[in-house]
Structure formats: C-alpha cells, structure tokens
PDB file as gemmi writes it, atoms N, CA and C in Angstrom:
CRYST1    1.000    1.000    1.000  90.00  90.00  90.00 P 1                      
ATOM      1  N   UNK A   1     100.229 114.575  89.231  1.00  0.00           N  
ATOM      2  CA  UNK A   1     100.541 115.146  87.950  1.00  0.00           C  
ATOM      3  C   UNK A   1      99.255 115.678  87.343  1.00  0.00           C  
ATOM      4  N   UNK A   2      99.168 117.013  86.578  1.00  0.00           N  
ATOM      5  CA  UNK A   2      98.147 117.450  86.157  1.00  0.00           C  
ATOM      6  C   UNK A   2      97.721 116.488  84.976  1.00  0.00           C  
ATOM      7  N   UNK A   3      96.673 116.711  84.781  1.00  0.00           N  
ATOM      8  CA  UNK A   3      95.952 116.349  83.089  1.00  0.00           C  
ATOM      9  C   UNK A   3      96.994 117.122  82.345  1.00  0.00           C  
ATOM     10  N   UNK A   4      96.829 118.049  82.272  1.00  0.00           N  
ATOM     11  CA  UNK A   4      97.536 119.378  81.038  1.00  0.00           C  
ATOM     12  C   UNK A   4      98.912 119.033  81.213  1.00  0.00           C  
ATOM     13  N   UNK A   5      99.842 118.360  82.059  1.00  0.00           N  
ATOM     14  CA  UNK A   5     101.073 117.877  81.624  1.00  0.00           C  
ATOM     15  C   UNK A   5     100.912 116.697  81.220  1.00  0.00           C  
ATOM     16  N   UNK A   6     100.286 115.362  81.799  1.00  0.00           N  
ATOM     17  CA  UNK A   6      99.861 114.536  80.822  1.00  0.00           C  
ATOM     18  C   UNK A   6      99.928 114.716  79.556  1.00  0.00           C  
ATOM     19  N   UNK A   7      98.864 115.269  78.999  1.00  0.00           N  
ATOM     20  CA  UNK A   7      98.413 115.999  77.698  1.00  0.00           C  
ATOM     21  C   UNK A   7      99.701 116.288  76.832  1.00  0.00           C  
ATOM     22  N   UNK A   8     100.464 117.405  77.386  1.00  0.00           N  
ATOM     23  CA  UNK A   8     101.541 118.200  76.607  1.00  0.00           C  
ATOM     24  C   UNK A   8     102.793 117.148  76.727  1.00  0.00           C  
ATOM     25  N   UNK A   9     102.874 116.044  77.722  1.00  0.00           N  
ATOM     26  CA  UNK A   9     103.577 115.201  77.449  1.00  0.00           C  
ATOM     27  C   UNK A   9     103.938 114.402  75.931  1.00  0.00           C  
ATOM     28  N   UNK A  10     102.068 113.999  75.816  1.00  0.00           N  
ATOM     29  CA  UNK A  10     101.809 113.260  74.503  1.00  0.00           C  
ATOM     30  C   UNK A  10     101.366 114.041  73.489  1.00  0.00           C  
ATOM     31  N   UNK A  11     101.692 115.261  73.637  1.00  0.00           N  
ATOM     32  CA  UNK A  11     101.596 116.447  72.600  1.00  0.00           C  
ATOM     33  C   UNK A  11     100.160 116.016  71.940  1.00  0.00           C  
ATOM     34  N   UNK A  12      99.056 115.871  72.821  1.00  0.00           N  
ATOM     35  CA  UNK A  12      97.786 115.452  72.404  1.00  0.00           C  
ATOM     36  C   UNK A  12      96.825 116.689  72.055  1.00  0.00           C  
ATOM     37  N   UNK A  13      95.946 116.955  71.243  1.00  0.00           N  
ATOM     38  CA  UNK A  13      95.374 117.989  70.869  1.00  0.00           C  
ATOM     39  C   UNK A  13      94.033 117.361  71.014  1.00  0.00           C  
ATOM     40  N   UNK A  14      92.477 118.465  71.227  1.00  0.00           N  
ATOM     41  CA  UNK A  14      91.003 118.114  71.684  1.00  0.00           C  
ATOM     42  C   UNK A  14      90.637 117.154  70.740  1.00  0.00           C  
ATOM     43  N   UNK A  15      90.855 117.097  69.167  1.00  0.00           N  
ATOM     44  CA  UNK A  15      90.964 116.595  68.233  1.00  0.00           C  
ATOM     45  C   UNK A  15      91.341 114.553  68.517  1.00  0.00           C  
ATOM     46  N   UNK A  16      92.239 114.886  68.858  1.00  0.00           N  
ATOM     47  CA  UNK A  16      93.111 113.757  68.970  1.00  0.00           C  
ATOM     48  C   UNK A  16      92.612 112.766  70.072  1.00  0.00           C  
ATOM     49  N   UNK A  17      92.044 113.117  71.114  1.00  0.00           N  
ATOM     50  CA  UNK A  17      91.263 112.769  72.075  1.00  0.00           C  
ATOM     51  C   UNK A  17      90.052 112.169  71.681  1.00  0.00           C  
ATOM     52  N   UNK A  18      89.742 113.328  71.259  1.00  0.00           N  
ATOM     53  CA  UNK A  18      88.040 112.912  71.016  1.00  0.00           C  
ATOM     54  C   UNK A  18      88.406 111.345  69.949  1.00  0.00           C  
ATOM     55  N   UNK A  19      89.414 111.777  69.077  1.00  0.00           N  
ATOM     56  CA  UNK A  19      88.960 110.645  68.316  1.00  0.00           C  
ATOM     57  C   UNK A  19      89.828 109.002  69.325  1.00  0.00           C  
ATOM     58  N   UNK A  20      90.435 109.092  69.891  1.00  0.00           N  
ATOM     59  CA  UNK A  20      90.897 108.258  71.192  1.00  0.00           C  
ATOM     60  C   UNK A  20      89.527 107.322  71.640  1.00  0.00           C  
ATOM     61  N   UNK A  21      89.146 108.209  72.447  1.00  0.00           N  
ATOM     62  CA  UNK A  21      87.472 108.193  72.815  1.00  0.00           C  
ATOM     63  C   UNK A  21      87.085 107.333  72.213  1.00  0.00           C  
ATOM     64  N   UNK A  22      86.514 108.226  70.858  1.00  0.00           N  
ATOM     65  CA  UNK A  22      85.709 107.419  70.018  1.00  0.00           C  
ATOM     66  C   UNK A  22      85.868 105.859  69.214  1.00  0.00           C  
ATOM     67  N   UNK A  23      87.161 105.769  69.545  1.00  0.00           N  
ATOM     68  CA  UNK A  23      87.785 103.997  68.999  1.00  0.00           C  
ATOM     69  C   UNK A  23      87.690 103.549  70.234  1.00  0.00           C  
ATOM     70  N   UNK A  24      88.001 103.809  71.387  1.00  0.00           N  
ATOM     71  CA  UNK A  24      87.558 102.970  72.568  1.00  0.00           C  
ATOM     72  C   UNK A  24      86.560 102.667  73.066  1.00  0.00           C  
ATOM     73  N   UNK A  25      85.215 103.745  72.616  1.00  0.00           N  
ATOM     74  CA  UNK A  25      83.920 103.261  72.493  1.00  0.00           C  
ATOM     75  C   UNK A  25      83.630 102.263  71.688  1.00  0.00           C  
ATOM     76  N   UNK A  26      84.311 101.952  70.468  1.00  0.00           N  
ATOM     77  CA  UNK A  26      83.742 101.298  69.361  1.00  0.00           C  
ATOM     78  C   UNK A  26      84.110 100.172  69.913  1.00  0.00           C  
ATOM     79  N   UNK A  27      85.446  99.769  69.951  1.00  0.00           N  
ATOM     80  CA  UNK A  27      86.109  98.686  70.600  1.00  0.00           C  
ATOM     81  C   UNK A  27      85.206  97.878  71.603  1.00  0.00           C  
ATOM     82  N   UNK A  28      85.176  98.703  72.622  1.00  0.00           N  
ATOM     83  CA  UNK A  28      84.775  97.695  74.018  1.00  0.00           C  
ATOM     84  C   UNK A  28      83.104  98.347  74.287  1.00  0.00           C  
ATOM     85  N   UNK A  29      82.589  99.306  73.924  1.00  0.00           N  
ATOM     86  CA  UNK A  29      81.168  99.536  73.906  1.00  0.00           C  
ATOM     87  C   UNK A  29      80.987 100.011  75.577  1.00  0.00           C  
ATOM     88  N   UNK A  30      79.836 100.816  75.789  1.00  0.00           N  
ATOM     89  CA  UNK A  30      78.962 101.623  76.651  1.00  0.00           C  
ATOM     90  C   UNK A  30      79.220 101.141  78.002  1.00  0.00           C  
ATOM     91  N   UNK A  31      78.797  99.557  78.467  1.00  0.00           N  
ATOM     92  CA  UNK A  31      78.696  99.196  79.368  1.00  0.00           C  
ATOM     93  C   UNK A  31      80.050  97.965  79.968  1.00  0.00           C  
ATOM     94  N   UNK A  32      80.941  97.782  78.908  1.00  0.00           N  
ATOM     95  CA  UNK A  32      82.167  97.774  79.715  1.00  0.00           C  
ATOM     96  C   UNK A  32      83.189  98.540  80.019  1.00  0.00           C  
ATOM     97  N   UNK A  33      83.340 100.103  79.478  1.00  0.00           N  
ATOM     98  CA  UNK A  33      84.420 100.469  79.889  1.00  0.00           C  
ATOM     99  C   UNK A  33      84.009 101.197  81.814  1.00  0.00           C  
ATOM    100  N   UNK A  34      82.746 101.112  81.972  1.00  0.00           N  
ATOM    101  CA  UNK A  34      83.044 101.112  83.530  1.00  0.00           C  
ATOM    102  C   UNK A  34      83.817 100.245  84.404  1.00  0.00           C  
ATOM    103  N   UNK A  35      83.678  98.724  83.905  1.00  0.00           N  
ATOM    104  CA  UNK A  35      84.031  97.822  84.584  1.00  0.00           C  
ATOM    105  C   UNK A  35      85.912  98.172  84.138  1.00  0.00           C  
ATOM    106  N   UNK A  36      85.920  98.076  83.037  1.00  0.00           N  
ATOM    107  CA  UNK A  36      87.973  98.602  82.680  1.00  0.00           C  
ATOM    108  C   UNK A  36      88.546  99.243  83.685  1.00  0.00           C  
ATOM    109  N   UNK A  37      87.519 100.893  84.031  1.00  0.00           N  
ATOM    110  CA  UNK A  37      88.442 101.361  84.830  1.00  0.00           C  
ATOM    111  C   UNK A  37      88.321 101.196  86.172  1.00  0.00           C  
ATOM    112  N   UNK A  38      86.881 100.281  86.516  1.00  0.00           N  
ATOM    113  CA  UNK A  38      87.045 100.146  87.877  1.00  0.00           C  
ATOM    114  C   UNK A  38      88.321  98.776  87.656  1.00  0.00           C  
ATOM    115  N   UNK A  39      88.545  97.731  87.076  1.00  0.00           N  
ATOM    116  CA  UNK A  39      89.618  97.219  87.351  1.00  0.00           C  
ATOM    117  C   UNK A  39      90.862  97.560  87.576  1.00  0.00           C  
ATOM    118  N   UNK A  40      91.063  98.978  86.738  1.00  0.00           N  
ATOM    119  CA  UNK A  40      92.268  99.764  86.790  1.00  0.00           C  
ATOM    120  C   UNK A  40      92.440 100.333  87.928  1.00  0.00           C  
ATOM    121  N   UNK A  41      91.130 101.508  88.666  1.00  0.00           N  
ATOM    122  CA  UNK A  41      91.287 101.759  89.622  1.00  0.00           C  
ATOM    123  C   UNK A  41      91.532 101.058  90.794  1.00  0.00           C  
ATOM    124  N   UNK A  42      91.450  99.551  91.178  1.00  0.00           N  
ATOM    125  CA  UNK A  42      91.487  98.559  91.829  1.00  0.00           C  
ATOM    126  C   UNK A  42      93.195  98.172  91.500  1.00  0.00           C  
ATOM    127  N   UNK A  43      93.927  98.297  90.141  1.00  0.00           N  
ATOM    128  CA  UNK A  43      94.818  98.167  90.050  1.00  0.00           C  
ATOM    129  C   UNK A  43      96.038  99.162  91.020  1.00  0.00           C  
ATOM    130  N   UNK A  44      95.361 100.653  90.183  1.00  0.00           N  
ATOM    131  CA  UNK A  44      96.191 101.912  91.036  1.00  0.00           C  
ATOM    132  C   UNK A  44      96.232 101.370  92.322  1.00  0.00           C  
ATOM    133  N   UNK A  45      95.128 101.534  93.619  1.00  0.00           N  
ATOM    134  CA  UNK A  45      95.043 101.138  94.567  1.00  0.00           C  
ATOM    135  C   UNK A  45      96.256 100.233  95.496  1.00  0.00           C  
ATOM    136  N   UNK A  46      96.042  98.861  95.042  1.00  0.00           N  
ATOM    137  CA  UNK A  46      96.955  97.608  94.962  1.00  0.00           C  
ATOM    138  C   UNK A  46      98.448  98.222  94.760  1.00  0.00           C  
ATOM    139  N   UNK A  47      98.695  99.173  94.156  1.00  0.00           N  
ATOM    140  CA  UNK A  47      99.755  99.529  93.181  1.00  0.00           C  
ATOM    141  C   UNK A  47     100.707 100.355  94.630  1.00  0.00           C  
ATOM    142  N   UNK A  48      99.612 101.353  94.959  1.00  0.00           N  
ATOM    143  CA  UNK A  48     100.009 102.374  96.040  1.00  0.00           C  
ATOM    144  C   UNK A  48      99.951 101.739  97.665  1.00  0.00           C  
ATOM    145  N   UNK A  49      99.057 100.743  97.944  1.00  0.00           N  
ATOM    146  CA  UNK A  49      99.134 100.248  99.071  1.00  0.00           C  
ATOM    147  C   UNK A  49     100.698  99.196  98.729  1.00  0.00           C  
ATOM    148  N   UNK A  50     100.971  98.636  98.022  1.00  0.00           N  
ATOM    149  CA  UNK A  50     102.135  98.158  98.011  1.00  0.00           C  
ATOM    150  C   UNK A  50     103.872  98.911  98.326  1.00  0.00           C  
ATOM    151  N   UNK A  51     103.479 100.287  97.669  1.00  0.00           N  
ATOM    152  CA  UNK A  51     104.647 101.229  97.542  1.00  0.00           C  
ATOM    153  C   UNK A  51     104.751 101.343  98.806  1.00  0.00           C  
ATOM    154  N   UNK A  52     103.294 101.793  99.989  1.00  0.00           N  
ATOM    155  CA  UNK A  52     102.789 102.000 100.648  1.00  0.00           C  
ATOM    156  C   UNK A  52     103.887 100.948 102.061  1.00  0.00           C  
ATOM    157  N   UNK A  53     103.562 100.146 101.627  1.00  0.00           N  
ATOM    158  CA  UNK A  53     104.564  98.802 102.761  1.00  0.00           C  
ATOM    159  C   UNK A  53     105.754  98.769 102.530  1.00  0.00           C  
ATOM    160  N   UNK A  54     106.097  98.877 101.319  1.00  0.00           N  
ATOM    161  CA  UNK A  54     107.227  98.857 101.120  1.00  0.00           C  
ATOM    162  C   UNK A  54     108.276  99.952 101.837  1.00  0.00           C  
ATOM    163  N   UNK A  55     107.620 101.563 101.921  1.00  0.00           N  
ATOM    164  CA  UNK A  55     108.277 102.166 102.332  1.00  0.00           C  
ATOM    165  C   UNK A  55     107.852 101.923 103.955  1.00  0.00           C  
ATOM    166  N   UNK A  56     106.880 101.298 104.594  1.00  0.00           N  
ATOM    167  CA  UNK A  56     106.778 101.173 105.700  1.00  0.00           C  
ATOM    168  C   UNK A  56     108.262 100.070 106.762  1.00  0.00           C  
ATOM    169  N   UNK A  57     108.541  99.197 105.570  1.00  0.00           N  
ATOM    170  CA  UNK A  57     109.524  98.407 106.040  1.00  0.00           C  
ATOM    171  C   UNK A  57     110.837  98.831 105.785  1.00  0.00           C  
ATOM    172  N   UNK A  58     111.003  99.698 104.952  1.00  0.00           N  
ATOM    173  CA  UNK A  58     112.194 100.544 104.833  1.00  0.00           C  
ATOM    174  C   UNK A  58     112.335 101.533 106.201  1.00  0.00           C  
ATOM    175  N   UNK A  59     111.140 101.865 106.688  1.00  0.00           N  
ATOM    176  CA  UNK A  59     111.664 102.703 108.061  1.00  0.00           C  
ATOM    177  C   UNK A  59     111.201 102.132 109.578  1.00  0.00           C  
ATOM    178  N   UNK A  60     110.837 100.566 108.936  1.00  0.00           N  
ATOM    179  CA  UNK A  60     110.686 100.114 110.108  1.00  0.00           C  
ATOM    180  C   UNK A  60     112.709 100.145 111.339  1.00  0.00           C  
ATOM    181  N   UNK A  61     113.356  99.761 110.385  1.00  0.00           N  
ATOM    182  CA  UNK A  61     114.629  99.365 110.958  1.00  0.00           C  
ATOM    183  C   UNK A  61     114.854 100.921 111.467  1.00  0.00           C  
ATOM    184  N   UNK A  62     115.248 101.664 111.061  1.00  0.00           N  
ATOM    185  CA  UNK A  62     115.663 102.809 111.433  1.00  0.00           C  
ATOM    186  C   UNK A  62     114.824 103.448 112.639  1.00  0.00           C  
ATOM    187  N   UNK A  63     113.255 103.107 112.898  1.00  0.00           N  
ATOM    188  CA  UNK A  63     112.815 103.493 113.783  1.00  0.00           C  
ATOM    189  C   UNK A  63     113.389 102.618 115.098  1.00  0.00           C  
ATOM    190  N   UNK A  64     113.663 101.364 114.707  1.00  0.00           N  
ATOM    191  CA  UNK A  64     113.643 100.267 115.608  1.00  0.00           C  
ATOM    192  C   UNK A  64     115.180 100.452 116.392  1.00  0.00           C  
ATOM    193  N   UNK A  65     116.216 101.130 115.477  1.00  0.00           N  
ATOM    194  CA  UNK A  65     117.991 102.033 115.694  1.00  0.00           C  
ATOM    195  C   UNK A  65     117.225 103.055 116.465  1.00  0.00           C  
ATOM    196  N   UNK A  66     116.321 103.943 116.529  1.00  0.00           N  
ATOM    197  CA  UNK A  66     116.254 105.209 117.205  1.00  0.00           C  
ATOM    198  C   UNK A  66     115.586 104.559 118.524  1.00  0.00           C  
ATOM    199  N   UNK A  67     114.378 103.782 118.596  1.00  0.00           N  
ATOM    200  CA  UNK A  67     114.261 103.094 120.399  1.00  0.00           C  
ATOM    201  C   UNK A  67     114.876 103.085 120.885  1.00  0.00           C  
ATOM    202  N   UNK A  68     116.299 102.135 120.137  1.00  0.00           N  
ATOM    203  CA  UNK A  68     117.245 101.099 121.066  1.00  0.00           C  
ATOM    204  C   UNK A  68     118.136 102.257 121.546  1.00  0.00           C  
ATOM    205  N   UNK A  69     118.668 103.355 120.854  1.00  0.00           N  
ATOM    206  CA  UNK A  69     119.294 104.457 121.120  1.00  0.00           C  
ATOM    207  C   UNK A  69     118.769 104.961 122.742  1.00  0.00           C  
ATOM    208  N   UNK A  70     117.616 105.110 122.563  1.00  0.00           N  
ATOM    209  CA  UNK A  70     116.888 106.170 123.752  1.00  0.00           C  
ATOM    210  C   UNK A  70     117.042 105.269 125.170  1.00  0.00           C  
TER     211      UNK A  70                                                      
END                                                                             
C-alpha cells in the first residue's frame, strides 16, 4: 500500500503530521523511538513469517492430493 493512500485514508494533511511527529518526539524523546520501531519492525516480520506458514500448511494437503494422484 502506498504512503499517499495511507495518508488520504486518514485524510491527513503536511500540517497534521508534522504536528503527529512532534508529540511523539515529546512523548518518548530522540533515542527511543529507534528502538519502537525496531520492535515494530520485528513485530511486522513475526507477523508475515506467520501468515507465511500458515499459508504453507494450507497447500501442504493439496500438494500431498496431487503426488498421490501421479
């Protein structure tokens, strides 16, 4: 999904952002929001290797119907 549908999703304007930003700086400060999104990104990850198996075992059976076929 793009940024710019993101964005127009939450009908967000440069304005509106910046000031986003600027309370999440205040909040959590300089040198933890690296660590936030590396937890997040560690989250995504986890998130997609899961979807990831999940659809692997959904076509495990059906591959396992097309062997027995041949």
């Amino acid at each position: 999904m793009e940024l710019n549908g993101v964005l127009a999703f939450f009908n967000l304007g440069t304005g509106e952002i910046i000031l986003i930003v600027a309370v999440i700086l205040l909040l959590f400060g300089g040198r933890k929001i690296p660590e936030l999104m590396r937890g997040l990104g560690k989250g995504v990850k986890s998130f997609k290797q899961g979807m990831n198996e999940v659809e692997d075992e959904l076509k495990k059976p059906i591959e396992d119907l097309d062997s027995d076929k041949k």
